[in-house]
Every structure is written in structure tokens, then in C-alpha cells.
FIZAGU-461165 format. One record per residue: residue number from 0; residue in three letters; x, y, z of N, C-alpha, C, O in turn. Coordinates in nm, 2 decimals, padded with zeros to 4 digits. Each point is the difference from the previous one (the first is absolute). Layout:
BEGIN
     k     r     n_xx     n_yy     n_zz    ca_xx    ca_yy    ca_zz     c_xx     c_yy     c_zz     o_xx     o_yy     o_zz
   NUM   ALA        X        Y        Z        X        Y        Z        X        Y        Z        X        Y        Z
...
This chain:
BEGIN
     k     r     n_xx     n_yy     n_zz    ca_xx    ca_yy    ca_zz     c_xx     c_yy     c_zz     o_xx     o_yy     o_zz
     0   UNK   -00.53   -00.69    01.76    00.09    00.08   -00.08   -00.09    00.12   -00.05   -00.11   -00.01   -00.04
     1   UNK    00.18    00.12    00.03   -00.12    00.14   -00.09    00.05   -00.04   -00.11    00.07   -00.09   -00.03
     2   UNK   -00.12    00.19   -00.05    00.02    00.03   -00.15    00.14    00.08   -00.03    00.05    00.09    00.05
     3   UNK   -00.02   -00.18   -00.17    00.11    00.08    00.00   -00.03    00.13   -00.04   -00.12    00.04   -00.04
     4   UNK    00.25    00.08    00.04   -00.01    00.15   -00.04    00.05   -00.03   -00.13    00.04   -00.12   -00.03
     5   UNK   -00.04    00.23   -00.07    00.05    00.06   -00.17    00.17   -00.08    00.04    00.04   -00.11   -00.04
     6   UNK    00.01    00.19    00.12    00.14   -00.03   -00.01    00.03   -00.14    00.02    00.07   -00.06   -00.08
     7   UNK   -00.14   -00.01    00.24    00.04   -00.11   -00.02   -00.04   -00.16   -00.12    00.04   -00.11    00.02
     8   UNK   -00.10    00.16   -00.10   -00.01   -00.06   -00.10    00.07    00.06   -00.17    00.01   -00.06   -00.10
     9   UNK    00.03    00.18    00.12    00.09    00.02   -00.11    00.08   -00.12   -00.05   -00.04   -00.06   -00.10
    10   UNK    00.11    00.04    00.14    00.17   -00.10    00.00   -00.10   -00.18    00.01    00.05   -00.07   -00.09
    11   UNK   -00.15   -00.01    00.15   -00.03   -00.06   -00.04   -00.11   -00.01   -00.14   -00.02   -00.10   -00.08
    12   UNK   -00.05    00.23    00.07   -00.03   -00.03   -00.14    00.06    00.03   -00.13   -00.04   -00.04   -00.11
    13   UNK    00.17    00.13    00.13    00.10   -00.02   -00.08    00.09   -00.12   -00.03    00.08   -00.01   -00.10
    14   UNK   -00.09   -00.09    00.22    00.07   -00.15    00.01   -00.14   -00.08   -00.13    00.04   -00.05   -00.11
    15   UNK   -00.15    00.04    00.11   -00.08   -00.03   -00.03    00.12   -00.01   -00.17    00.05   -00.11   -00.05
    16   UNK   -00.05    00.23   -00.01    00.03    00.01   -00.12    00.16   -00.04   -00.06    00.05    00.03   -00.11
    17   UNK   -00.01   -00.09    00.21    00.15   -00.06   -00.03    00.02   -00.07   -00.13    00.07    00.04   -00.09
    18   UNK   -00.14   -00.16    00.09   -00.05   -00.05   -00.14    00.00    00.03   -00.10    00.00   -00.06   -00.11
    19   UNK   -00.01    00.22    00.15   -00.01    00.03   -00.18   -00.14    00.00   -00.05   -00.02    00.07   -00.10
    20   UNK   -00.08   -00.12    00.15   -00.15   -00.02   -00.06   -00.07    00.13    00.04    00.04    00.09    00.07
    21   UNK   -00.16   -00.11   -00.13   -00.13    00.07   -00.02   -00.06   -00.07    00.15    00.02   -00.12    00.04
    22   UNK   -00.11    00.25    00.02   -00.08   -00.03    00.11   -00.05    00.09    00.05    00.02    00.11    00.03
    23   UNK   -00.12   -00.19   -00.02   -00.15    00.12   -00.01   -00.01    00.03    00.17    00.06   -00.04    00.09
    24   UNK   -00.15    00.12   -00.10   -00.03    00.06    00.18   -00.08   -00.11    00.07    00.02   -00.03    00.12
    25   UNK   -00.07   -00.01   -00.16   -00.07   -00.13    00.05    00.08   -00.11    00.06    00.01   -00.02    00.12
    26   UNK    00.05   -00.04   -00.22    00.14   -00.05    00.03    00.08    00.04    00.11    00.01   -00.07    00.11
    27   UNK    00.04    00.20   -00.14    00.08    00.06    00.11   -00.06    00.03    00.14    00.08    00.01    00.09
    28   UNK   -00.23   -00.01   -00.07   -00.09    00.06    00.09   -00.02   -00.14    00.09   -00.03    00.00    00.12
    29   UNK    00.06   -00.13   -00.18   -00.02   -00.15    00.05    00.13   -00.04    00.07    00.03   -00.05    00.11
    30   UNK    00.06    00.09   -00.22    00.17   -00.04    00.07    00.03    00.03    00.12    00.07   -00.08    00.07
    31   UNK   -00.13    00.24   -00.03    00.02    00.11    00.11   -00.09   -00.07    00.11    00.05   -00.06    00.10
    32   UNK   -00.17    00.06   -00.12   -00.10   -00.07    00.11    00.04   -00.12    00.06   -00.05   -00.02    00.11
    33   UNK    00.14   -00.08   -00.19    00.03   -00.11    00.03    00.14    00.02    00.10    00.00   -00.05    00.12
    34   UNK    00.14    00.16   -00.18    00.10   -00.01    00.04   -00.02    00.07    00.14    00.09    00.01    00.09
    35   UNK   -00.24    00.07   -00.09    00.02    00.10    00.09   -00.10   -00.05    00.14   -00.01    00.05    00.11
    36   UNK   -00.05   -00.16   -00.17   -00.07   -00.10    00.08   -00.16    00.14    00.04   -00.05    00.03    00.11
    37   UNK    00.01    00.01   -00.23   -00.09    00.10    00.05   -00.14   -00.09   -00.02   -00.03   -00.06   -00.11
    38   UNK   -00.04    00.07    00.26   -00.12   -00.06   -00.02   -00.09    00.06   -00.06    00.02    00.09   -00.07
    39   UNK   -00.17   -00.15    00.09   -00.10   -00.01   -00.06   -00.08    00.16    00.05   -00.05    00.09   -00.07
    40   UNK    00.07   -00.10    00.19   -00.08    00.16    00.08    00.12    00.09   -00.06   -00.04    00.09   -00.07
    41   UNK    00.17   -00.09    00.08    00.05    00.10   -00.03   -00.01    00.05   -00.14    00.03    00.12   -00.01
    42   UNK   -00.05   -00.18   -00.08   -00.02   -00.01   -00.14   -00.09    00.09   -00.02    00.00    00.09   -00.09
    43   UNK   -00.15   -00.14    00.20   -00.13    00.10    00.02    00.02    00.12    00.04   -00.08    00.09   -00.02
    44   UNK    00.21   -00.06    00.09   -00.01    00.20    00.04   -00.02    00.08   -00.08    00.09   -00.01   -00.08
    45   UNK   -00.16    00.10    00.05    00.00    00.07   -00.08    00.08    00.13   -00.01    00.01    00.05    00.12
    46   UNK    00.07    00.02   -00.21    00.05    00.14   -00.01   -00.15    00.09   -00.02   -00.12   -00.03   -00.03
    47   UNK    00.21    00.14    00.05   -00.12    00.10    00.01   -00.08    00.05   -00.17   -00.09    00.08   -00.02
    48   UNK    00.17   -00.15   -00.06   -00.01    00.00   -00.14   -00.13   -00.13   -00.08   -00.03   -00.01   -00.12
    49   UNK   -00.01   -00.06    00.26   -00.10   -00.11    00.00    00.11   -00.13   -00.03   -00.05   -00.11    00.03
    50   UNK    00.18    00.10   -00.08    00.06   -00.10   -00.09    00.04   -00.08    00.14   -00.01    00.06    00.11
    51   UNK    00.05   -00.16   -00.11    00.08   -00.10    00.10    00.16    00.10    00.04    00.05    00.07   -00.08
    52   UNK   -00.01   -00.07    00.20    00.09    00.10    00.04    00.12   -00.12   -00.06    00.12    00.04    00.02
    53   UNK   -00.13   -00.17   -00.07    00.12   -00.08   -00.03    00.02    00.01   -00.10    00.12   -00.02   -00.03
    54   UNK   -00.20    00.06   -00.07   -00.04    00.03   -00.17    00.07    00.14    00.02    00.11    00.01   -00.05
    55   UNK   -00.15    00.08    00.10    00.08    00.12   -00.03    00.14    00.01    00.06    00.07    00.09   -00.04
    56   UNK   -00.04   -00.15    00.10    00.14   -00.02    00.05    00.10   -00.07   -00.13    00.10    00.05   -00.05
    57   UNK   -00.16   -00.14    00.02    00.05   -00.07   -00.15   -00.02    00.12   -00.10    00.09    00.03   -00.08
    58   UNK   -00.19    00.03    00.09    00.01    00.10   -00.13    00.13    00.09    00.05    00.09    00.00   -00.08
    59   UNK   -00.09    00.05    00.16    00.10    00.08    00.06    00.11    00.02   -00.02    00.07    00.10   -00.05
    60   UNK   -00.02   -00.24    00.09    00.14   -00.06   -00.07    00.03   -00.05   -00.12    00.12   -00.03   -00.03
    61   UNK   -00.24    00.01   -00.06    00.06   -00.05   -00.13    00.02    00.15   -00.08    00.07    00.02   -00.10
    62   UNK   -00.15    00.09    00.19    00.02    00.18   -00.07    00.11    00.05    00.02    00.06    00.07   -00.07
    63   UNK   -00.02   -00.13    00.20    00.14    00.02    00.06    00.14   -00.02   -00.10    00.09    00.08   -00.03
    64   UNK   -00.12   -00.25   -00.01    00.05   -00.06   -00.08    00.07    00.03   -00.15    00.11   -00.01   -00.05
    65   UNK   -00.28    00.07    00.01    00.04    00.07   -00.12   -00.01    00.16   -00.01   -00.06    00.05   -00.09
    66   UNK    00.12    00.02    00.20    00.09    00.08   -00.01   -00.09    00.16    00.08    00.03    00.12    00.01
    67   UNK   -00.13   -00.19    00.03   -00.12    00.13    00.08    00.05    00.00    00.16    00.03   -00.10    00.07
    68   UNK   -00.02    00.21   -00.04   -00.06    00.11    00.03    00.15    00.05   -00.06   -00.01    00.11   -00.06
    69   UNK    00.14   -00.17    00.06    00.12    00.08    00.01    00.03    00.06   -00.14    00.07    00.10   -00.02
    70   UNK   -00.13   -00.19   -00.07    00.02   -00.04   -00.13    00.17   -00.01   -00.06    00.06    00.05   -00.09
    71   UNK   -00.01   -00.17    00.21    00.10   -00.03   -00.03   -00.02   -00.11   -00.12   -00.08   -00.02   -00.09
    72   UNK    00.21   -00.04    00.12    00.00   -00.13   -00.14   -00.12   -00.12    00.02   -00.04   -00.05    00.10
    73   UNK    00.00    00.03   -00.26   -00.09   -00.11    00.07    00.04   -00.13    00.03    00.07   -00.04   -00.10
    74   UNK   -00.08   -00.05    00.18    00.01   -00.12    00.03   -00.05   -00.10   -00.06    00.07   -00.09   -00.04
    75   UNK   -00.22    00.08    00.02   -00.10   -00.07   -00.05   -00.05    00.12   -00.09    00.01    00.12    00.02
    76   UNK   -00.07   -00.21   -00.15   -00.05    00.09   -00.07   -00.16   -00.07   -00.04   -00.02   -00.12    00.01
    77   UNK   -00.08    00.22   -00.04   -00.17   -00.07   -00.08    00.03   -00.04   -00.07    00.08    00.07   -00.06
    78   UNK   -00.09   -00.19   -00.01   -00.02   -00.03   -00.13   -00.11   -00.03   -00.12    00.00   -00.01   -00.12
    79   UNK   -00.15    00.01    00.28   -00.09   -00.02   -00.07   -00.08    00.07    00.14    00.04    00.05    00.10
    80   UNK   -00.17   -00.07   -00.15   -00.10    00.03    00.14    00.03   -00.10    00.12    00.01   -00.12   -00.03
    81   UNK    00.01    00.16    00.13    00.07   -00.08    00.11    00.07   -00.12   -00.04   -00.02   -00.11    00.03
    82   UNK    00.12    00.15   -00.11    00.11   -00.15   -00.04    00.09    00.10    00.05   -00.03    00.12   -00.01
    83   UNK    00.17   -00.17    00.08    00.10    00.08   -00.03    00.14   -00.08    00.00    00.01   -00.12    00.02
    84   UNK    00.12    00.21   -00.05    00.13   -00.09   -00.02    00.08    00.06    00.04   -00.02    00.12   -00.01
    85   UNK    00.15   -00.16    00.06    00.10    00.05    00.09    00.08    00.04   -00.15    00.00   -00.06   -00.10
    86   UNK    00.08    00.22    00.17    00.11    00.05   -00.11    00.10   -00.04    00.05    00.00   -00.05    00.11
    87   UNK    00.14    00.07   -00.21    00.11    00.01    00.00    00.05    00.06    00.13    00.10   -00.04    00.06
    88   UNK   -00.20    00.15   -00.01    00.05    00.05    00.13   -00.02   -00.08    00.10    00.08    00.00    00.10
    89   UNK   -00.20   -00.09   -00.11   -00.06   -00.03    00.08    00.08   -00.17    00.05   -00.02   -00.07    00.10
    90   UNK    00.09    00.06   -00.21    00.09   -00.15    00.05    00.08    00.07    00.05    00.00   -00.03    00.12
    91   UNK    00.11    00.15   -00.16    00.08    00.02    00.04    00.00    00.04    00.15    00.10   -00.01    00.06
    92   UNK   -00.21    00.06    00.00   -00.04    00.03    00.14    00.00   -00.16    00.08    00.04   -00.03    00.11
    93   UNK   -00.09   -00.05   -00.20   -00.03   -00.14    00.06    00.14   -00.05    00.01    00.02   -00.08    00.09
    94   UNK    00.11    00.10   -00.20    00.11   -00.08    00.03    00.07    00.08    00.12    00.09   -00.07    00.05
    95   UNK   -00.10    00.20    00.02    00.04    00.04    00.11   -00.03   -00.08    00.15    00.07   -00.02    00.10
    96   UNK   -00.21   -00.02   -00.13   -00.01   -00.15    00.12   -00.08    00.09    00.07   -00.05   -00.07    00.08
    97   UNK    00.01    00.21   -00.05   -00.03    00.07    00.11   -00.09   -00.07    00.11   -00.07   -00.11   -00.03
    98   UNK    00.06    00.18    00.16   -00.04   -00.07    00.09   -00.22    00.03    00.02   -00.09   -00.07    00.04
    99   UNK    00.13    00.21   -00.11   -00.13    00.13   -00.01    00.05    00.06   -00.14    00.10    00.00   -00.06
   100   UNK   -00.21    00.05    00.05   -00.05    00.07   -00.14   -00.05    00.14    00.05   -00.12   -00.01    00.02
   101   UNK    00.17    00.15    00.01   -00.04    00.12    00.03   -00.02    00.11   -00.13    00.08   -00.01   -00.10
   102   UNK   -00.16    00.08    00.12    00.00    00.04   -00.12    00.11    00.12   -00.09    00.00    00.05   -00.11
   103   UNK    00.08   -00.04    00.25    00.13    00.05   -00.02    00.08   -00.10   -00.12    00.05    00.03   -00.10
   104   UNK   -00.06   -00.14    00.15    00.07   -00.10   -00.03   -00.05   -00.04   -00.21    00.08   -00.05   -00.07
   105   UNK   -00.20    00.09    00.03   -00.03    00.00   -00.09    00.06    00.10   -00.09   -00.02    00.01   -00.12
């Protein structure tokens, strides 16, 4: 399997926050690797920024999330240094069920 892209991990790390709870990138960066079955070498690729190309993909979409590049509504919000929590918008996107998360769609 490759790594996932920004987009295709939008909508599962926004499922992440259903709950209602606090969850750190760490957290969220484990959930992804697991659901996304990313191994051990792929984890090692690097982006051209030195960081893991799976780490920036997660950062990507949690920026996505909360409301970058379009600066639409936010979905997830910071609450703390990498803690974050799903908004009001961000259930309401989740009670639509979608199939994808586009950034139109935020």
C-alpha cells in the first residue's frame, strides 16, 4: 500500500474526532498508520522538508481541517500545542456521512 495523500486522510482524521475528545498528533499520526496499514519503510521516506512524507501528509490535513489553505470553516480546532478538537462544524460535516472530505467540501 503507498502512503496515504492530505486529502485522503482528511475525512478519516476528522472520524478520529467523533467523540468529542481531545487528540493529540501523535495519537492521530498512530490511528492513520494503523487504519492506513503504513509500514515501517514507508514511514522512513522522507519529504523534501527532511520530515517523514506520512507526518506531513497528517500535518496537511489537520491544516486542511482547520480551515488552511481555503480558510473556510474550521472543522477541528488547536486547543493546545498539538491537542486538537472537533467543532460544531466539524460534527455537522460528520452527521452528513460523506463518502470523501474535498476541500470544496469544507
Amino acid at each position: 500500500m503507498s502512503i496515504p495523500d492530505a486529502q485522503s486522510l482528511r475525512l478519516p482524521v476528522l472520524r478520529v474526532f467523533a467523540d468529542n475528545g481531545e487528540h493529540s498528533i501523535q495519537e492521530i499520526r498512530e490511528r492513520m498508520r494503523i487504519e492506513f496499514n503504513v509500514s515501517t519503510e514507508e514511514l522512513s521516506q522522507k519529504h523534501p522538508t527532511g520530515n517523514s512524507v506520512f507526518h506531513v501528509n497528517i500535518a496537511l490535513a489537520l491544516a486542511n481541517l482547520q480551515g488552511a489553505p481555503h480558510r473556510g470553516s474550521k472543522a477541528i480546532t488547536k486547543i493546545k500545542r498539538d491537542v486538537y478538537r472537533i467543532t460544531p462544524y466539524g460534527n455537522d460535516i460528520l452527521k452528513r456521512n460523506p463518502s470523501e472530505l474535498s476541500l470544496s467540501d469544507l
